[in-house]
VMD Tcl script that draws the C-alpha trace (Angstrom):
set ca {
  {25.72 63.54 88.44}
  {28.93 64.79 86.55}
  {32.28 63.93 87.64}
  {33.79 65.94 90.11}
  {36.83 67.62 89.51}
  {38.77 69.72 91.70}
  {39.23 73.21 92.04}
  {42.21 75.30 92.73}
  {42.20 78.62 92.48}
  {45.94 79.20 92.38}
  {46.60 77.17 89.34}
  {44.00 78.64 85.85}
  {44.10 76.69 82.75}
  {42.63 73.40 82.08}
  {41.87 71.82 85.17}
  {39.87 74.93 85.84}
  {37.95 74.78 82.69}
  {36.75 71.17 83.38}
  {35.27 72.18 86.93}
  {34.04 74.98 85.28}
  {32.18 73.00 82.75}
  {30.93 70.46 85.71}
  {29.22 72.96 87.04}
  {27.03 74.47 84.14}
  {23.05 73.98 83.81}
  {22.89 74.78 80.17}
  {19.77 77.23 79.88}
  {17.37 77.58 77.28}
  {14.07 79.88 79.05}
  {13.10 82.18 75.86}
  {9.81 82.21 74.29}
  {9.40 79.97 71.07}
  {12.18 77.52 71.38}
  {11.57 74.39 68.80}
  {12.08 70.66 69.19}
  {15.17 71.23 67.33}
  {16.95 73.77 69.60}
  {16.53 71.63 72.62}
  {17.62 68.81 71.31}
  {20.99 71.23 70.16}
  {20.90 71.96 73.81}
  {21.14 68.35 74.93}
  {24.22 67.69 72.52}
  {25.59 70.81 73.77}
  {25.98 68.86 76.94}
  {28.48 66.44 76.49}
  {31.10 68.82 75.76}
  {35.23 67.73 75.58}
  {35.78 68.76 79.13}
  {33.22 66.50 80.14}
  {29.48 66.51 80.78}
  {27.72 69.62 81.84}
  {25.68 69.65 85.45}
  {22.17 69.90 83.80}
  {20.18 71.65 81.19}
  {17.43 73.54 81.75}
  {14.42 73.87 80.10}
  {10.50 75.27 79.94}
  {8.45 72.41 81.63}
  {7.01 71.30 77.79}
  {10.64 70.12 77.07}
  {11.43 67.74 79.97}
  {10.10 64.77 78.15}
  {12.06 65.50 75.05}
  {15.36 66.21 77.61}
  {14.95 63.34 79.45}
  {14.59 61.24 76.74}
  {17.46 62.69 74.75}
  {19.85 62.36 77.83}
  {18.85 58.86 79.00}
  {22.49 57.69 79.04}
  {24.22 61.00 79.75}
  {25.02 61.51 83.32}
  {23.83 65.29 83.18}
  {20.39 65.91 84.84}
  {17.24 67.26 83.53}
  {16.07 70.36 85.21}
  {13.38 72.83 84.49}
  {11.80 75.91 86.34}
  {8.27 76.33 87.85}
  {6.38 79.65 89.49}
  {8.62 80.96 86.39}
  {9.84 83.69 86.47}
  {7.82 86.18 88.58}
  {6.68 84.01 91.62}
  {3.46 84.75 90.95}
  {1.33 81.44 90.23}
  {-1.26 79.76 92.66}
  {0.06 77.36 95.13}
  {-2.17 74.82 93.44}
  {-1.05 75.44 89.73}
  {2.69 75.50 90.82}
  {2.35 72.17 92.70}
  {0.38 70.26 89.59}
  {3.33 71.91 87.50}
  {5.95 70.14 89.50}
  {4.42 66.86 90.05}
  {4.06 66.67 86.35}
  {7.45 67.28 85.37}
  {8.74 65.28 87.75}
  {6.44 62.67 86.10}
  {7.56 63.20 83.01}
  {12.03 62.93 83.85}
  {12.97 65.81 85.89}
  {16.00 65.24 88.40}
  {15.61 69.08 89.40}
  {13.24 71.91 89.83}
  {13.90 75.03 90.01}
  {11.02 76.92 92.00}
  {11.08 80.65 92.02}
  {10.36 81.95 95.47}
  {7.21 84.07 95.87}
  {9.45 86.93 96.21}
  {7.50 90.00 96.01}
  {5.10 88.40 98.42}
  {7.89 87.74 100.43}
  {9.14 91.35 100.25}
  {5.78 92.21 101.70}
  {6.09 90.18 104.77}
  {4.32 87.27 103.80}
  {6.43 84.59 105.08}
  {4.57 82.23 105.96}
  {2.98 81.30 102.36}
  {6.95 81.68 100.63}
  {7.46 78.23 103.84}
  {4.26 76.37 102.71}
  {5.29 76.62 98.83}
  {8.57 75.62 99.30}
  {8.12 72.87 101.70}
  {5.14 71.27 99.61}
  {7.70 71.40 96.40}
  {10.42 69.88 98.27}
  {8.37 67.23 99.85}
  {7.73 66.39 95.74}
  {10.72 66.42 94.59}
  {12.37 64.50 97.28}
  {10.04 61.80 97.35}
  {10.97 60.63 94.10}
  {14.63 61.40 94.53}
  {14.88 64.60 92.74}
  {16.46 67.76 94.15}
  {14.79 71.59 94.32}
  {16.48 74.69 93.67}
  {15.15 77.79 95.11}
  {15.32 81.36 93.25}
  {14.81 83.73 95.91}
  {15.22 86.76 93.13}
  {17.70 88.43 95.15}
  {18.08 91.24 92.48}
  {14.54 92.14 93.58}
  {14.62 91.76 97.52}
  {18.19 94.25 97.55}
  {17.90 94.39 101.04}
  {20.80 92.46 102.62}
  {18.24 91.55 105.31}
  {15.86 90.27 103.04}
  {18.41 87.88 100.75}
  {19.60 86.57 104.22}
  {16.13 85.76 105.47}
  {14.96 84.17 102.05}
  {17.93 82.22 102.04}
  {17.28 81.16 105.96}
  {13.71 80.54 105.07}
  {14.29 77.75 101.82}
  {17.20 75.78 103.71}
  {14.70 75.21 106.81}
  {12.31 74.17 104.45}
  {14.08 71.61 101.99}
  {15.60 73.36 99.32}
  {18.54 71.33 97.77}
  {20.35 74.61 96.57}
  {19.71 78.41 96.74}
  {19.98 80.14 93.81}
  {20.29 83.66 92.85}
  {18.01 84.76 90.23}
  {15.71 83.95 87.21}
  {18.13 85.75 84.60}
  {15.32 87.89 84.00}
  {15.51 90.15 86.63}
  {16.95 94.03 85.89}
  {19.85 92.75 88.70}
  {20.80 89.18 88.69}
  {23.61 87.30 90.20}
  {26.08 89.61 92.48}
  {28.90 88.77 94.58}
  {27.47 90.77 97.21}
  {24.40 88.55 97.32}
  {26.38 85.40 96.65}
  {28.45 86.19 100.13}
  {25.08 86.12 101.94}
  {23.58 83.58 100.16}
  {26.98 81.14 100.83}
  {27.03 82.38 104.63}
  {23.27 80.89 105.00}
  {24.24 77.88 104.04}
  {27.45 77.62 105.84}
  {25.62 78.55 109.19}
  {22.93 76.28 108.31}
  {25.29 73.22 108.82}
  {23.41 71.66 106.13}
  {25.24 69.93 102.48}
  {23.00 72.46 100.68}
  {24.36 74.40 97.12}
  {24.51 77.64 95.94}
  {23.45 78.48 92.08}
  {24.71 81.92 90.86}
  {22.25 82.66 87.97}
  {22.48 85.42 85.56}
  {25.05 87.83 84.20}
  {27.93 85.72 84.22}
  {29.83 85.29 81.18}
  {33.26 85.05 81.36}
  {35.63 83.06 82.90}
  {37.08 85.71 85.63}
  {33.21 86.30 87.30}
  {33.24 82.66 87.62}
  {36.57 82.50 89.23}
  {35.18 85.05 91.51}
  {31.98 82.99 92.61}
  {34.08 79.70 92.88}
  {36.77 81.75 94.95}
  {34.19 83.47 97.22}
  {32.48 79.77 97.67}
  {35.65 77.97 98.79}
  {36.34 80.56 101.30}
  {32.77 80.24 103.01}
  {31.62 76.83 102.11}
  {35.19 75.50 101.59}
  {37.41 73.32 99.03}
  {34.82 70.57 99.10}
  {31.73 72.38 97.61}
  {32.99 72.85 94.78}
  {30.91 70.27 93.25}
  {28.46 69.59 91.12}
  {26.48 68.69 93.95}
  {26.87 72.03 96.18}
  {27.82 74.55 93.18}
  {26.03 75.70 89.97}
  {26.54 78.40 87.39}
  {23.07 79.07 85.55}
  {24.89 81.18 83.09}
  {25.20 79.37 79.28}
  {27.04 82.53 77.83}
  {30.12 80.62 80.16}
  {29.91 77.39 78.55}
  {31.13 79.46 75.32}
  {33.67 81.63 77.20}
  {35.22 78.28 78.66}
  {35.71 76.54 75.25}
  {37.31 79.40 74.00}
  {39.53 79.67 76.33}
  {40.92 76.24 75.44}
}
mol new
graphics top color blue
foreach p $ca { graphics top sphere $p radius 0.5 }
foreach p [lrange $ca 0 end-1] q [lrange $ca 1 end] { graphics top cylinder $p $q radius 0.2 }
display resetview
């Protein structure tokens, strides 16, 4: 993983930039990306603040990624059940073993959130306690999107988040980033007090919408004051928001 560097919200500038920057999966999730974009994506991750926390990528890239950031310290990641929650159990537990196969340190499995909406609990448990048992028995970590945008309901985002942390996610994480609502601070508050309550060393991942350096103060702020000083890490925070990698490096 990245360096960790720490975070204090009382003094901005450079220091901040570099945690910041620690903390960044680098995204790349449109439609018709080529070989040579991703590999622009992978030397967008050693950056002069230091290496970014992962990139991101469609599932047909992770061999490419993996390959490309061999020496780097910053992990390969990619998303299954992307982005609707919608795929067969079956189809999104071949798509995981495969990448994980093929170099991914991290998946990022969207929860089946409308399903979920609906009541059906127990299914959303199964998925994400077969894809976690996957990922950590090769030694990579999961990421769960519970799509909070689309559950709303304060209720709901509390008992997604409840539901992925009792069944092996790594990290919660706010949204796909193609949602109509995606990250929130309202959301992230909930999200942060699962975990905290949980008593477990799992992260948070605000996805989506945030693109300049004062929403990300306000997501770091609001997780030192729940989670505390500590989990502000590459290894209990993320930002899946690549519009912030620019707004950092312009700011120094």
């Amino acid at each position: 993983m990245p360096p960790q560097f720490p975070f204090n919200a009382q003094t901005p500038g450079k220091a901040d930039a570099r945690t910041i920057v620690s903390l960044i999966d680098l995204t790349s999730l449109r439609d018709g990306e080529t070989e040579t974009e991703i590999r622009d994506l992978c030397a967008r991750s050693a950056t002069p603040l230091g290496p970014l926390a992962a990139v991101c990528v469609w599932p047909k890239w992770v061999s490419l990624c993996a390959h490309a950031l061999r020496e780097s310290p910053t992990a390969v990641a990619t998303v299954v059940n992307f982005p609707h929650g919608r795929f067969p159990a079956a189809a999104v537990l071949e798509e995981t073993l495969t990448a994980l196969g093929q170099g991914a340190d991290e998946i990022d499995l969207v929860l089946p959130y409308a399903d979920f909406r609906r009541g059906k609990t127990a299914e959303a448990e199964q998925l994400v306690s077969d894809v976690a048992e996957c990922c950590h028995a090769v030694g990579a970590h999961l990421k769960v999107i519970i799509e909070s945008g689309e559950l709303r309901d304060p209720r709901l985002i509390r008992q997604a988040s409840d539901l992925c942390l009792a069944n092996g996610a790594d990290f919660i994480k706010t949204s796909t980033g193609k949602a109509f609502i995606n990250a929130t601070p309202e959301a992230a508050a909930i999200m942060l007090q699962a975990i905290a309550d949980s008593g477990q060393p799992a992260g948070f991942k605000a996805a989506g919408g945030i693109g300049s350096l004062a929403q990300a103060q306000t997501y770091l702020q609001l997780a030192e004051s729940i989670l505390g000083p500590q989990a502000i890490t590459p290894a209990r925070f993320r930002f899946g928001a690549s519009s912030l990698l620019d707004a950092v490096c312009l700011s120094c």
